[in-house]
Phi, psi and omega in degrees: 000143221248137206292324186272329171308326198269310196309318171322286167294331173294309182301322151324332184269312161285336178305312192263062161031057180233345172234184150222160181320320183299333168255348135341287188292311183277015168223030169291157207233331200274131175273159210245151171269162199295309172294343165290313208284286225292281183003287187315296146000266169337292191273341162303295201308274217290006126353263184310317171295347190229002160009270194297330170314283164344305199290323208279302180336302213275323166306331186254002172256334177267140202250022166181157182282141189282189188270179176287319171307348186241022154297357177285313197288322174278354172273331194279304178322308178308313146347261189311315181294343196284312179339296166334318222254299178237007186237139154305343155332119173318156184260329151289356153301290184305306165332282188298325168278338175247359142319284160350304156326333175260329153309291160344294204259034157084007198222071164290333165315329170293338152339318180273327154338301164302292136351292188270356165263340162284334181263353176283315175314323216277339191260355182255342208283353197282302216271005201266303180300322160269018177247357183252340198313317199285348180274117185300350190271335197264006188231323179218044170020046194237118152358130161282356188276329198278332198270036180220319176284324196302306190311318192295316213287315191234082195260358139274346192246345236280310191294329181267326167325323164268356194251319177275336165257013158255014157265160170285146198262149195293169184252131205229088190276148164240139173285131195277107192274021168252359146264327195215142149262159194337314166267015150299306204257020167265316166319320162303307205298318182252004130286003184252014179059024185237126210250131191189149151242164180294130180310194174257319195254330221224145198265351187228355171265150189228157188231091180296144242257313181237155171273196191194174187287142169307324176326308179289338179309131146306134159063358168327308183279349151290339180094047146277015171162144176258195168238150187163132192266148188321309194295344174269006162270347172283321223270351158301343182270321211295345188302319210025077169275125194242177159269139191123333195256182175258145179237155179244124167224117178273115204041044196299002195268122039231017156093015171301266194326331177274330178287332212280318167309325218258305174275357175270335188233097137299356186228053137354168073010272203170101143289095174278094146145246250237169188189136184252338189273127165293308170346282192301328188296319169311349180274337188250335192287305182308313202265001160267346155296312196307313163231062175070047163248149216249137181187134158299135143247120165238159186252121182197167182264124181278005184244004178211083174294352179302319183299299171253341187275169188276355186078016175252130181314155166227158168300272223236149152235146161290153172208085161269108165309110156326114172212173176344308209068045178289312159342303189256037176334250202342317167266006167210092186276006187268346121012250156335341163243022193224349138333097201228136171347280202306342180290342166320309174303318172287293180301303134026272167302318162315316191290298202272345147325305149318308194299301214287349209263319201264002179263340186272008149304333195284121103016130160292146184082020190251139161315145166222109160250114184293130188199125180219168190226058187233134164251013187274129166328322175300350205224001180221281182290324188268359170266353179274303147346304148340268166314321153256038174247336191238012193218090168334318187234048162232135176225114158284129152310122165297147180243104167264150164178161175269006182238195220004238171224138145308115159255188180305322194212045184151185140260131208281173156206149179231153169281131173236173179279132236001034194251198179294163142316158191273133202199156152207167201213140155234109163301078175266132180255132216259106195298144165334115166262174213300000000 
């Protein structure tokens, strides 16, 4: 089977919301040679990032819409214009090959179709492009419900904000400093010919110049650096961990955040944790082996802790919030189609279902740090607000710091282009008792 035909059917799966690419993609069954793999990639991510751009395109090329049943046939058509658009592919290759394609997935009546529509862009597209500029999904390719929340939330940065998830995003490693520090393995990075510089704000991130296969990494698999972007590399500091204590990290899968405690304070107490997908917990269990750490997993519900805990208090717990993810769009650009207004709202309630369910898990004096990898306010300042407005002995914390913006009751980092990822962060700390 041919790389645009299988792109084809993976796509067709997120177009009717029934998959997103991260579970797609690792379970096509046809095997691929490593360049048909990367091809393939390439063109599902980059589908999805310019979609609604893609979309607008298609509306105005077709002279009716296809049926639902033929959504393989509208990935393909999307197939073909991103080629057109954004790839070095001869443009009679990219024609003649995703024509080709409608044969593969069974439906050669579309060969003509397909044909005339790609070849009708090539020949149109100067004038197709001043007839769309003014449709806001075709000018910064983002849902109008998400460009109307970004404009409240962010009515000065909302354009560089769309501008920064419609890149790919850099591959961003943190170094396990407790084997080598960060300019040993910049040193490693560039005897491998692997071209990198020092993050800005985290003392262990490195930002490589093209990403590569982990395979090329030195020493990955001893657990000399993991992969992870610097704003999800900050909440270890943000922790103020000392040794001796116990800590909690709460929906802790695929376990970044848990090795990275685990290598900032080797000498805990006792780390816990906790993940309700089974799936993903097998993910933290993989990455503390690779790098030789140690951590209790547990499989639990953060909201209904009654259920797992041992009844022993913690210093400090993490709380990475199930949310939106709009913060990282550019790396899971599939986002935008499987994302929907109301859901914001639905997590919203889930982020302070959870806070409220783990603090009296806290130590009186103890830290709680709040994390999403969301910029929107519904999911961050204002479920914090919440919570403490109804919780006596939670006090937010100013979050100091030289990187994002400062809000009312934590602090943002918006995704930039070859910058960090999109994040926010809240301190509460649980007043002394008496």
């Amino acid at each position: 089977m041919d790389t645009r035909a299988i792109a084809a059917e993976i796509l067709s799966k997120v177009l009717l919301h029934q998959q997103s690419l991260n579970e797609l993609l690792p379970l096509r069954e046809t095997p691929l040679s490593p360049q048909d793999e990367a091809l393939t990639q390439a063109l599902c991510y980059g589908v999805c990032r310019w979609q609604l751009k893609l979309d607008c395109l298609t509306q105005k090329l077709l002279t009716k819409p296809l049926k639902q049943k033929d959504t393989d046939i509208q990935a393909l058509l999307l197939l073909g214009l991103y080629q057109l658009l954004y790839m070095r592919i001869p443009a009679h290759a990219a024609v003649s090959e995703t024509v080709e394609a409608c044969t593969t997935l069974g439906k050669p009546w579309a060969r003509g179709l397909v044909n005339a529509v790609l070849r009708r862009f090539q020949r149109d597209k100067d004038n197709l492009s001043k007839e769309l500029c003014a449709w806001q999904e075709y000018k910064y390719s983002h849902p109008k419900w998400l460009l109307a929340r970004l404009k409240q939330a962010w009515p000065a940065d909302w354009e560089n904000i769309c501008a920064a998830n419609n890149t790919q995003a850099p591959m961003t490693l943190r170094v396990n400093q407790q084997q080598l520090h960060r300019n040993d393995y910049l040193h490693l990075l560039l005897e491998n010919g692997i071209s990198a510089h020092p993050c800005q704000w985290t003392k262990s991130g490195i930002q490589l110049s093209h990403a590569c296969a982990v395979s090329k990494l030195p020493q990955f698999e001893r657990g000399a650096v993991s992969i992870q972007d610097e704003a999800a590399q900050l909440a270890a500091s943000l922790m103020d961990m000392a040794p001796g204590m116990r800590i909690l990290d709460a929906c802790a899968a695929p376990g970044g955040k848990t090795c990275h405690l685990l290598e900032q304070q080797p000498e805990l107490g006792e780390l816990v944790a906790v993940e309700y997908d089974g799936n993903r917990l097998q993910k933290i269990t993989e990455n503390l082996k690779r790098l030789g750490l140690t951590a209790t997993i547990v499989k639990g519900d953060a909201t209904k802790p009654e259920q797992w805990w041992d009844n022993k208090p913690f210093d400090r717990i993490l709380l990475d919030a199930p949310c939106s993810a709009i913060g990282v769009i550019r790396r899971h650009p599939d986002i935008k189609l499987l994302r929907r207004n109301a859901d914001i709202d639905k997590l919203a309630i889930q982020q302070l279902a959870m806070l409220t369910a783990l603090w009296p898990l806290l130590k009186p004096g103890g830290l709680l740090l709040y994390a999403t990898c969301s910029i929107l306010p519904q999911e961050n300042e204002q479920v914090i607000e919440q919570f403490i407005s109804k919780t006596s002995d939670a006090v937010a914390q100013k979050v100091t710091a030289e990187w994002g913006i400062a809000a009312e009751f934590g602090r943002y980092l918006l995704p930039t282009e070859r910058g960090s990822d999109g994040f926010y962060y809240s301190k509460l700390a649980k007043a002394p008792s008496n």
